[in-house]
Residue, then its C-alpha position, 0 to 999 in steps of 0.5 A: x568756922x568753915x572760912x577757917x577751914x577754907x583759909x587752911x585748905x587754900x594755905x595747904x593747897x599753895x604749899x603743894x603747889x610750890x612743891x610741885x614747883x621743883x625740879x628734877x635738879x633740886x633732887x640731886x643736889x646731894x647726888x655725886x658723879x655718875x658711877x659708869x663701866x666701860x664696855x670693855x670691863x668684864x663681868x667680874x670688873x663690873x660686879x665688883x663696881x657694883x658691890x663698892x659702890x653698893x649699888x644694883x645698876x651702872x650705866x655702860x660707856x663706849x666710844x662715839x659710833x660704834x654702838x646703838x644705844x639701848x631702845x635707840x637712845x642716843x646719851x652721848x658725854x661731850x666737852x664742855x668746851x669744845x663739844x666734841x663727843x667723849x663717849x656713849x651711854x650704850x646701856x645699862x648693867x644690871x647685878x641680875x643682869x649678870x648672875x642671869x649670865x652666869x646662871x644660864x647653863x643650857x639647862x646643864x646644872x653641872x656646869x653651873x658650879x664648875x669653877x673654870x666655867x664660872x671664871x671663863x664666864x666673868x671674863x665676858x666683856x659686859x657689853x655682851x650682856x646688856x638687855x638680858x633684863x628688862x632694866x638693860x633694855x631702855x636707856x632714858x635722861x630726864x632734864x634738870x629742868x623737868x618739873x616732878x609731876x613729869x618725873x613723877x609720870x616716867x617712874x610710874x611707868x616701871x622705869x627705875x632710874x634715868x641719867x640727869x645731864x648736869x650742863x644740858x645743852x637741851x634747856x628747852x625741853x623737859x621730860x623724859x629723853x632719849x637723845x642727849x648731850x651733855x659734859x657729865x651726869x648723875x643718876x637720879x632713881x625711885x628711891x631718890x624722888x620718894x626720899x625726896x617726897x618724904x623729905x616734903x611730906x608736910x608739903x603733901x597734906x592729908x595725901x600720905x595719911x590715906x591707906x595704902x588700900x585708899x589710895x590705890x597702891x596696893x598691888x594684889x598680884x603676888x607672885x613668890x617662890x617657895x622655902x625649896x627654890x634653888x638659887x639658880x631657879x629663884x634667879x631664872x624666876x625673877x629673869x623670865x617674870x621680869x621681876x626684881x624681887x619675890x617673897x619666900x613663902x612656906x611650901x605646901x603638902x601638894x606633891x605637885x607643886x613645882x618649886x623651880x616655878x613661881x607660885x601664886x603668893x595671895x594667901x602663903x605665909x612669907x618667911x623670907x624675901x629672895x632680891x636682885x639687890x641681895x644678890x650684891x653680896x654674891x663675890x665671885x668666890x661665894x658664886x660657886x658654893x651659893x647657886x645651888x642652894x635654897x634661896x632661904x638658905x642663901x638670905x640667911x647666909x647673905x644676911x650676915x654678909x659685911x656689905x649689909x652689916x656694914x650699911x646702917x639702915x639698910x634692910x637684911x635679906x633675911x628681913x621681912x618688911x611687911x605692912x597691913x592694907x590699911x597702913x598709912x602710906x606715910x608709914x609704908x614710905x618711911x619703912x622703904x626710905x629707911x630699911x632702904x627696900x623697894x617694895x614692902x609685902x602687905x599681910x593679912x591680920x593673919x600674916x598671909x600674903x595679901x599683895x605688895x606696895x612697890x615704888x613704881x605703885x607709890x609714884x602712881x598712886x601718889x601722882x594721881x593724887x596729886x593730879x586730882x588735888x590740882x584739879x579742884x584747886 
């Protein structure tokens, strides 16, 4: 009996190890050609990029030696042939990026809603605004060749998403870079390597069986705001905390509590969640009419937006995605990967905010693991 179960542990340890044996490369095979702005595009060109393409972030290009890339990277695209340089990835643009921009009134909440102060704002060319969120301030590139536990250990760190160069002219390093050349890229993010892992669930053995409480990725910091949060001061929240995401919870009877803060979340009942990523919904004519609204209000109306309705499997605003402490990470994954949300708020038996379980908490947890399970093989 115990050398069948030997016999079956060695099987699955070999079969984690060939998975851990794949490459960044293997994860964009289905992956398109990078989606970019030019430095010149205004504010409104970009949001508009961001909504067709139904993402949250773009990387900035401009040409060769005018610019220093964001955290002095130097990510340059170059002829294939010839090698000369064609542009320069100065940065990365976020949608929180911009409604920050354009939230940001001097503390003049008239002007907030000013429809000729609003307009003269989205004309602002984007390389103005690069590095007004966290996300902006750091540009990486991960080699096709860099194995997923390396991978795995840059995404565990915060960083959402790196440029993949499909033809490096580095082929003898692998990780996490800042200084590339190469002829064209692809994007690779969080979601792609956890999609990717869910994909290779079978390969993970009892890993994604173990709660989310066991293994180490729940979050018990939580931080929301309130049902009577204004757009504008939820945005100012999620800038300032560098945060990407808060749960709605319902507001107290303490007359002190201050609603254009963020609150404590651990114990609140949460009815909705306010996101940089639902803020995709925000066109341009709908900008000036949704700031000074509630943030629930604006999940409600953002919710029954077409770019969501549009997008099977993708979670509305107004959703809540929420687990228990002691959910199998295999289930809190599908519930990401599926309703294509980037952090799930975990609740009491109660219904009571307890923490949540981002990605970032994921890819740790998950690596750890992994890391461990290597060591005693």
């Amino acid at each position: 009996m115990q050398q069948r179960k030997d016999e079956q542990e060695a099987t699955a340890a070999k079969t984690t190890l060939r998975l851990l044996e794949k490459k960044v490369k293997d994860m964009l095979v289905d992956q398109g050609r990078l989606v970019e702005v030019p430095y010149t595009a205004t504010l409104g060109d970009t949001m508009n990029a961001l909504v067709a393409n139904k993402v949250v972030a773009l990387p900035v290009a401009a040409p060769p030696g005018q610019w220093i890339g964001a955290g002095g990277s130097m990510i340059l695209e170059s002829d294939k042939q010839t090698g000369a340089v064609r542009k320069h990835y100065i940065g990365m643009v976020t949608m929180l990026d911009i409604v920050a921009y354009i939230a940001d009134d001097d503390g003049s909440n008239d002007q907030m809603t000013d429809v000729a102060n609003l307009e003269k704002k989205m004309m602002v060319p984007v390389s103005s605004i690069i590095g007004r969120s966290f996300e902006g301030l750091s540009l990486w590139t991960l080699n096709p060749n860099t194995n997923i536990l390396d991978c795995m250990e840059l995404f565990s760190k915060g960083i959402h998403r790196a440029l993949v160069p499909v033809d490096s002219q580095m082929e003898n390093i692998q990780g996490v870079e800042l200084v590339e050349s190469a002829s064209s890229y692809k994007m690779l993010t969080q979601m792609d390597l956890l999609k990717f892992l869910k994909d290779h669930a079978s390969e993970l053995g009892e890993i994604l069986s173990s709660s989310i409480k066991e293994i180490g990725c729940l979050n018990q910091n939580v931080y929301a705001i309130t049902d009577r949060t204004k757009v504008i001061d939820a945005i100012n929240c999620l800038r300032t905390a560098l945060l990407n995401a808060v749960p709605i919870v319902e507001s107290s009877n303490d007359f002190e509590e201050d609603h254009r803060q963020l609150v404590d979340g651990e114990g609140r009942k949460p009815i909705g969640t306010f996101s940089a990523t639902d803020l995709r919904g925000c066109h341009l004519s709908a900008l000036q009419t949704w700031l000074p609204l509630r943030a629930l209000e604006f999940t409600e109306l953002v919710s029954r937006s077409p770019l969501f309705a549009s997008k099977e499997g993708v979670s509305a605003p107004k959703e809540m995605v929420s687990c228990q402490p002691q959910a199998a990470l295999a289930e809190v994954i599908e519930k990401i990967v599926s309703k294509h949300v980037h952090r799930v708020w975990v609740v009491d038996e109660q219904g009571l905010l307890a923490g949540l379980v981002s990605l970032t908490d994921i890819v740790g947890a998950l690596r750890v693991s992994l890391l461990s399970k290597i060591d005693v093989m």
